[in-house]
C-alpha positions in Angstrom: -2.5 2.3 4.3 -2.7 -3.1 3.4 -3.7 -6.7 2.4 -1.5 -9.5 3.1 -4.4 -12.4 3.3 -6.9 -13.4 1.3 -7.0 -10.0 -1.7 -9.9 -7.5 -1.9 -12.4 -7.2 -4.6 -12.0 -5.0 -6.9 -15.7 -5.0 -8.2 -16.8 -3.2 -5.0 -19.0 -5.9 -4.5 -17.8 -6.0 -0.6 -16.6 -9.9 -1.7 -13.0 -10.9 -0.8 -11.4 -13.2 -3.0 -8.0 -15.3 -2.4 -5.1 -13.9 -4.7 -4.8 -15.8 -7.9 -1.7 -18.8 -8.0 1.6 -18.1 -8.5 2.2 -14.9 -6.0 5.8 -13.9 -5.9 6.2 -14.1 -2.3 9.8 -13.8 -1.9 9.5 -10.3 -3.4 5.9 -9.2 -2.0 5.1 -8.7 -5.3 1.4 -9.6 -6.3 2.6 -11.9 -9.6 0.0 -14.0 -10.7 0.4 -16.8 -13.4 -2.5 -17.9 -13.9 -5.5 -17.3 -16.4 -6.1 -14.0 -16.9 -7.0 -11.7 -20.3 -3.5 -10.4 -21.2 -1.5 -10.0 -24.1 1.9 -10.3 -23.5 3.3 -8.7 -26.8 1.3 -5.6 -25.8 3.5 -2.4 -27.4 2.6 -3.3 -30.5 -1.0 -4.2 -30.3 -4.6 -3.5 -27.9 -5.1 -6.4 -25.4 -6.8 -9.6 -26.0 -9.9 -9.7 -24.8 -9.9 -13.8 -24.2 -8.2 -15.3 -21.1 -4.8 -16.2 -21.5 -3.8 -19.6 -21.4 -2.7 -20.5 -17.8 0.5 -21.7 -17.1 0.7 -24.7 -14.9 2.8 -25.4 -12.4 4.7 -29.3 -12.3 2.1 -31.4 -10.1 4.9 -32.8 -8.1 7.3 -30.4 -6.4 10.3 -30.6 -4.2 9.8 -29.2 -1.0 13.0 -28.1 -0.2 13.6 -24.3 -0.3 15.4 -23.2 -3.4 19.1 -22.9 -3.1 20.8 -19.3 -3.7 21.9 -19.8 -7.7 25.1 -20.4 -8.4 27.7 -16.7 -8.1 28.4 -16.1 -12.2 31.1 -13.7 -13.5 30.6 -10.1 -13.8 30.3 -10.4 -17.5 28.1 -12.9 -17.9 25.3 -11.5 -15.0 25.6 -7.9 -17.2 25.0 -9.8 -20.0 22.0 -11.6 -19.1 20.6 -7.8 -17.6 21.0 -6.5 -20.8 19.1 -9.0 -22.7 16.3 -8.7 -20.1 15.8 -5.3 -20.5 15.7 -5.9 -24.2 12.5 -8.0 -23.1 11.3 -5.2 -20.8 11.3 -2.7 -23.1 9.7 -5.1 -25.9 6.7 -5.9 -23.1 5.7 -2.2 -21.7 6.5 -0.7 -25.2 8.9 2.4 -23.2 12.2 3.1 -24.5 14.4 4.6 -21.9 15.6 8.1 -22.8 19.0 8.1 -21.6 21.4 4.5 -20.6 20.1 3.2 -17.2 23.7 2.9 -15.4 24.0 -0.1 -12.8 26.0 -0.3 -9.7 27.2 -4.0 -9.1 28.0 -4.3 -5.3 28.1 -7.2 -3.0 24.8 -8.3 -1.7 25.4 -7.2 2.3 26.2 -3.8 0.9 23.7 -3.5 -1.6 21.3 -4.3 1.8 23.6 -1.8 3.9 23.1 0.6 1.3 19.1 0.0 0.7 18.8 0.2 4.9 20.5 3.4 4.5 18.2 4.9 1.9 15.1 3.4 4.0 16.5 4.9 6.8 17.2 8.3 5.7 13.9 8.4 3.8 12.1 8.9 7.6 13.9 12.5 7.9 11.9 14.3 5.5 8.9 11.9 6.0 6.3 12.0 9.1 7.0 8.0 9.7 7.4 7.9 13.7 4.0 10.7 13.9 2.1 8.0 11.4 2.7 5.1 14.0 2.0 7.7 17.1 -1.7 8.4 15.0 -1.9 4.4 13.7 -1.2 3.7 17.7 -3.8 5.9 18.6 -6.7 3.9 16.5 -5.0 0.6 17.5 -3.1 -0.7 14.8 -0.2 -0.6 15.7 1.3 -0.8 19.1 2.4 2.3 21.2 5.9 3.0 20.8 6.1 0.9 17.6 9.1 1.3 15.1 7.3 2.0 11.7 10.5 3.0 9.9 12.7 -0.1 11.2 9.9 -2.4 10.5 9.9 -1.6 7.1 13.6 -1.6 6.8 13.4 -5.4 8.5 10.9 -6.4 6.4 13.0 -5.3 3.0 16.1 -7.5 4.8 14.0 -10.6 3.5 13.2 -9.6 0.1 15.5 -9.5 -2.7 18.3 -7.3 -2.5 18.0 -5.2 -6.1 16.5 -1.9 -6.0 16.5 1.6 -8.2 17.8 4.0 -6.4 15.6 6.8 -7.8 17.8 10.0 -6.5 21.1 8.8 -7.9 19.1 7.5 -11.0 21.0 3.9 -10.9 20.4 0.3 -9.9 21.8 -1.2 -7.3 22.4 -4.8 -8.4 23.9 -7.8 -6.3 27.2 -8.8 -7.8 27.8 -11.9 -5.9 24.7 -14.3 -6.5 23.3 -16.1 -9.7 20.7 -14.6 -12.0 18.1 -16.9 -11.0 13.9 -16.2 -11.2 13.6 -14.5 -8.0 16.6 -11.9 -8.7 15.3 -12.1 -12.8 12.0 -10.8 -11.3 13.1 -8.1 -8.8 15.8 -6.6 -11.8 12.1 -6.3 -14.1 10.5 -4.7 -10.7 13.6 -2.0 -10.7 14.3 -1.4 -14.6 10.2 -0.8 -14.7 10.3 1.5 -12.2 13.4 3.1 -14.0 12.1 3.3 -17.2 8.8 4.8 -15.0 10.7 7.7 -13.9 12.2 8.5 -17.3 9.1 9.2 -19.0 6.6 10.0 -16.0 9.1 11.6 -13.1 8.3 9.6 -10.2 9.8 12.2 -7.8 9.5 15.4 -9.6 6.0 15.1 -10.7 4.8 12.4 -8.3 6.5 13.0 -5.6 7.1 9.6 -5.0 9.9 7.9 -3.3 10.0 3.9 -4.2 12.4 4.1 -1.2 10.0 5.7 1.5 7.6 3.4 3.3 4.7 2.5 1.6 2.2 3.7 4.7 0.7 5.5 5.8 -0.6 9.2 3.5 -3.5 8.6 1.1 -2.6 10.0 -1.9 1.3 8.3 -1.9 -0.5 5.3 -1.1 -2.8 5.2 -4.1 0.3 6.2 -6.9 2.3 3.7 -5.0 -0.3 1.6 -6.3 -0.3 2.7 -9.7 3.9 2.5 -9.8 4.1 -1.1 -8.2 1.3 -2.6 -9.9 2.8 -1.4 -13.1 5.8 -3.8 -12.0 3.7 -6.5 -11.1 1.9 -6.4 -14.1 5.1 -6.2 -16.2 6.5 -9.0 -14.3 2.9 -11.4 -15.0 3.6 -10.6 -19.0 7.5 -11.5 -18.5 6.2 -15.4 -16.9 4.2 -15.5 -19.5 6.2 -14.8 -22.6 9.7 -16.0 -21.5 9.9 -17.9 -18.5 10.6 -21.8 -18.4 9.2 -24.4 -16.8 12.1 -24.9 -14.7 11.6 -20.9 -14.1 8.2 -21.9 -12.9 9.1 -24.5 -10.6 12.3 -22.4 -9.3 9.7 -19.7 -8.6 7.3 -22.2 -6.8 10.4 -23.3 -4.3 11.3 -19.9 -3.3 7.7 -19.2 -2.4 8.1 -22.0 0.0 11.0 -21.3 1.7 10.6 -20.3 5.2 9.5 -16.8 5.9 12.1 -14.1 7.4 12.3 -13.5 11.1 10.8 -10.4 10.9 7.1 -11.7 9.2 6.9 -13.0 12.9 6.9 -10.3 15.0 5.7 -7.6 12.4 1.7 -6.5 13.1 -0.9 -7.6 10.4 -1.4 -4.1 9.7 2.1 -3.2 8.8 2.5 -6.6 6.2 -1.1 -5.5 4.8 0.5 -1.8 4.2 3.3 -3.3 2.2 0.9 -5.8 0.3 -1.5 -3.2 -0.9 0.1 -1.1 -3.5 2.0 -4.6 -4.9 -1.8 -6.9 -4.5 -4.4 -4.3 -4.8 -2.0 -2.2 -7.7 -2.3 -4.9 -10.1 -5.6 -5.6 -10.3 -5.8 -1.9 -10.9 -3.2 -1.5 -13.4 -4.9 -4.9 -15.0 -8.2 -2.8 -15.2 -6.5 0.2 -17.0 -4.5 -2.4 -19.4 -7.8 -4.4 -19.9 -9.1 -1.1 -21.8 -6.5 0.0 -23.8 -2.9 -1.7 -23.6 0.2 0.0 -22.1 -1.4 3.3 -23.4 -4.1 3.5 -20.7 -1.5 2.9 -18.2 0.8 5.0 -19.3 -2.1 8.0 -19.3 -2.9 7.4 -15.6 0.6 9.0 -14.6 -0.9 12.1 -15.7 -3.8 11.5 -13.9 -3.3 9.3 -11.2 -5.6 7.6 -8.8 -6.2 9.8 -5.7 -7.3 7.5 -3.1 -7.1 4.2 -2.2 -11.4 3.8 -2.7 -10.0 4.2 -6.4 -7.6 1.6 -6.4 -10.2 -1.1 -4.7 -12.8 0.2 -7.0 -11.2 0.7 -10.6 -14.8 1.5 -12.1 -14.3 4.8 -10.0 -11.5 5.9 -11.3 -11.0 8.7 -12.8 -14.6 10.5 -11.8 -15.2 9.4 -8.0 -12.6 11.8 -6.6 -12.6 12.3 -3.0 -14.4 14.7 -1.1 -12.1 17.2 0.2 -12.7 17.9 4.6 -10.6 20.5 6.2 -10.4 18.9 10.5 -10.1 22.0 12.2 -6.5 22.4 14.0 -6.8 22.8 18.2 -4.3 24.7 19.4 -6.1 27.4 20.9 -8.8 24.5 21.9 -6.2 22.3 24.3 -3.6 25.0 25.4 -0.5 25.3 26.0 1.2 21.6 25.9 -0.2 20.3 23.3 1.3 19.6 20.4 -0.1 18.5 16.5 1.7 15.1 16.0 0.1 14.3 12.4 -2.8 15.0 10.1 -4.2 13.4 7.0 -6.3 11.4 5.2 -7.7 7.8 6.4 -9.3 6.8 3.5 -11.5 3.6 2.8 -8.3 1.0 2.9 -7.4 1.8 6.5 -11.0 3.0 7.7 -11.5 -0.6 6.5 -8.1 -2.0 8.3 -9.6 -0.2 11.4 -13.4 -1.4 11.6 -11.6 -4.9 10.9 -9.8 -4.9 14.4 -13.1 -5.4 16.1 -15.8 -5.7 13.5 -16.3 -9.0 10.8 -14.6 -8.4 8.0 -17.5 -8.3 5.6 -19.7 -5.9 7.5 -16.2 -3.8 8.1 -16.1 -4.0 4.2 -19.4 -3.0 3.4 -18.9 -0.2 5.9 -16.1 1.3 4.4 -17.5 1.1 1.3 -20.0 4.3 1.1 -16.2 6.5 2.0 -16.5 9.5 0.1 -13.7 11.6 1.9 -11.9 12.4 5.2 -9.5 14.2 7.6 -8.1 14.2 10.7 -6.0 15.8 13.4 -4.1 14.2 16.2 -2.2 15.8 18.7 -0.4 14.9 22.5 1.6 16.0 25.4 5.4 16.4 26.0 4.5 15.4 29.5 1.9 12.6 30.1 1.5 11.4 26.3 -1.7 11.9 26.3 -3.5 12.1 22.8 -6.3 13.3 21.2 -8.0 12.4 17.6 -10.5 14.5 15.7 -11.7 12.4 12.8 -14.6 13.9 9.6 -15.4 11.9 7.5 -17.6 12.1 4.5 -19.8 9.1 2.9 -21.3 8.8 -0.4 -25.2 9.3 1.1 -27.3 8.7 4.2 -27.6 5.4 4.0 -23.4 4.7 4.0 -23.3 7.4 6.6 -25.6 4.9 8.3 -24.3 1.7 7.4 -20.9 3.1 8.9 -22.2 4.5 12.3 -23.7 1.1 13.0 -20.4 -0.6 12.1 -18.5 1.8 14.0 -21.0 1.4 17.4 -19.9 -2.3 17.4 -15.8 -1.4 17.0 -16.1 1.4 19.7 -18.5 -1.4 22.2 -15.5 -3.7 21.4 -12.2 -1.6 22.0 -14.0 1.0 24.9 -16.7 -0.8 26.4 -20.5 -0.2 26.6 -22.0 3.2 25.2 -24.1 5.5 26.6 -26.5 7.8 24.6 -25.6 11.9 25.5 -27.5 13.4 22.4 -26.5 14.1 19.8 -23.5 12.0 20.5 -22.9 8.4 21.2 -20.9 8.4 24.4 -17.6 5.4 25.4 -15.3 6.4 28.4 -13.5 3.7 30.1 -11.1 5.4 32.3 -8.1 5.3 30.1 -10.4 7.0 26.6 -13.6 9.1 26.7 -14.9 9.0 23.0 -18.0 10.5 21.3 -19.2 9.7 17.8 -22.0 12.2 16.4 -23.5 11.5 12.7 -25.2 14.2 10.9 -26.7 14.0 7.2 -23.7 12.6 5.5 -21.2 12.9 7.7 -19.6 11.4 11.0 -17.3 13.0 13.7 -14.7 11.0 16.2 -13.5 12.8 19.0 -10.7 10.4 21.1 -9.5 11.9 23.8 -8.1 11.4 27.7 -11.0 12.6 29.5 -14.6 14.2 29.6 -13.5 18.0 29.8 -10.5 17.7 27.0 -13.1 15.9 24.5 -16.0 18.8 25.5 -13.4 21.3 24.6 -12.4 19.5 21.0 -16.0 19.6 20.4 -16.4 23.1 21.0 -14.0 24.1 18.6 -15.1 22.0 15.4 -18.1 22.9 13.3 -20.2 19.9 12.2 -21.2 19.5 10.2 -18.7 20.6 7.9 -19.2 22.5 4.6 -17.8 20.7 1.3 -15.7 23.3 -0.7 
């Protein structure tokens, strides 16, 4: 459920775009300086409706990478946090309702202790049966390690984080209070001050700590809650931050890139990227129409897909279509097991046609998604898998325009097609896969063989009936 290249169009025109200047790399946060219609001074006033000013960046720049800032005393680093978080709660116009403690720890065990939360996040999530199903429609690789990827990625990043079940933040004691570590303390404080007044877990049943892939719904409030942030941290560089700011900001963007970028797949560093990317130019939508306000009324509404976060024009009225995929049990037998269920939705039905498909026509593809479900399950014994994907598009024509794209992904990954009406027919030895499409709907049936698919197909209606 991710965008780490050139960033989606929000417009739904089916364009991409490259990400404006100024992206806060070192914190994968989507951070953009330059022109773009915001008022920084927003609690007290509606947006502006002309472009802000943009801020330029020196012409000439060092290339070296920037050098960790200088360790400060205790004192001075607390005082500096609290005058930021004067300037937080001046820019997103929230108060916080009781004192937002911080924990000051070293920085290895303010990483030991965000590994930890990472890691113990995966016990009550489905993260290992996501990279099973994400394995299964290639990509990610089989046997991949969603959970430790994400915690490898966050060794990278910068270090502060709110720790949403104790309530605190975890601050590094033992570095300077340079931009980079300015910026993530803004990230965490927002996301603070966020669960104050909107109850992040309790009402959202969100988890900043949990990986940001792979359910539907999470994914489309993550993008609400982080490009909140990233939008707070835009109106911060413009109101407050130096040129020397500026240029510190454009070193650490150039330093070299952790050893776990290399060996991460795209899909996993486009799953972190979305919500942060993709989040902004929502939130800068909502904040566009009415300030702070309009953001702050999309908690109790939030965006409920991810087609609603690409598309901010169809939010709140295009909700998705709700598909029940029917479970198989009875269908396969005895050892077979359900490994995960869910909801694709556009961003990864996109991510998936992309593997095989040019990126425009995957695009425009994906685009007509008006809803989905599926079902995977495998064997304790051989592995073996099977997928049963319904999936529900806005009218014939995107049920068409997403058949054709999806013939040209399934020639690609299973090798030439035969016709077995009323299904489109791919079996290379190691997959046998059909594809049917009727009125505005499509069925995918993955599975090891001829006589396990037949049996799948036996047991689901389609097409099925919208509640």
């Amino acid at each position: 459920m991710i965008q780490s290249g050139p960033m989606a169009d929000t417009s739904g025109s089916g364009v991409r775009r490259q990400p404006p200047a100024g992206i806060v790399a070192g914190t994968l946060l989507a951070v953009s300086i330059v022109a773009c219609a915001l008022d920084p001074l927003s609690g007290a006033s509606g947006p502006s409706t002309a472009p802000a000013p943009a801020i330029m960046l020196p012409t000439a720049i060092p290339t070296a990478s920037l050098p960790a800032p200088a360790p400060t005393s205790t004192a001075d680093v607390q005082a500096e946090m609290d005058g930021l978080e004067h300037q937080i709660v001046q820019l997103r116009g929230l108060q916080p309702t009781s004192p937002v403690h911080r924990l000051l720890l070293p920085e290895s065990q303010v990483r030991a202790r965000l590994a930890e939360d990472l890691l113990t996040a995966s016990t009550s999530e489905p993260g290992q049966g996501d990279a099973t199903v994400f394995a299964l429609l290639g990509l990610l690789p089989s046997g991949f390690d969603l959970r430790r990827a994400y915690v490898d990625l966050s060794a990278g990043q910068p270090a502060d984080f709110y720790e949403h079940k104790s309530r605190v933040m975890v601050v590094v004691s033992d570095r300077g209070f340079g931009i980079v570590e300015r910026l993530a303390y803004i990230r965490a404080y927002d996301f603070a001050l966020q669960d104050q007044h909107f109850g992040l877990a309790g009402r959202l049943g969100y988890d900043p700590a949990a990986c940001p892939c792979i359910d539907e719904s999470s994914a489309a409030v993550r993008a609400l809650i982080e490009g909140d942030a990233a939008l707070l941290q835009e109106q911060w560089l413009r109101t407050y931050a130096t040129l020397q700011d500026l240029t510190d900001l454009a070193l650490s963007e150039r330093g070299p890139a952790g050893p776990a970028n290399a060996v991460v797949p795209l899909f996993v560093l486009q799953a972190v990227g979305f919500p942060k990317t993709l989040g902004l130019e929502f939130v800068r939508r909502l904040y566009l129409k009415g300030g702070w306000a309009a953001v702050d009324a999309a908690y109790a509404n939030p965006p409920a897909s991810t087609e609603q976060i690409l598309h901010p024009e169809r939010y709140p009225k295009a909700a998705p279509v709700a598909i029940d995929a029917p479970y198989l049990s009875v269908a396969l037998g005895s050892g077979w097991h359900e490994v995960g269920h869910g909801v694709l939705g556009e961003w990864n039905t996109r991510a998936l046609l992309e593997t095989e498909v040019p990126q425009p026509e995957a695009e425009a593809a994906a685009f007509g998604w008006g809803g989905d479900a599926y079902r995977v399950y495998q064997t304790a014994t051989s592995g073996e898998s099977v997928l049963v994907w319904i999936a529900s598009w806005d009218g014939l024509h995107d049920a068409g325009e997403f058949a054709s794209a999806f013939q040209k992904y399934a020639d690609a990954r299973f090798g030439p097609r035969q016709s077995i009406p009323p299904s489109l027919v791919w079996s290379n030895g190691q997959a046998y896969v059909t594809f049917e499409a009727a009125s505005d709907q499509t069925l995918w049936i993955l599975a090891p063989d001829a006589a396990t698919a037949g049996a799948v197909r036996h047991a689901v209606r389609f097409p099925v009936l919208h509640p």
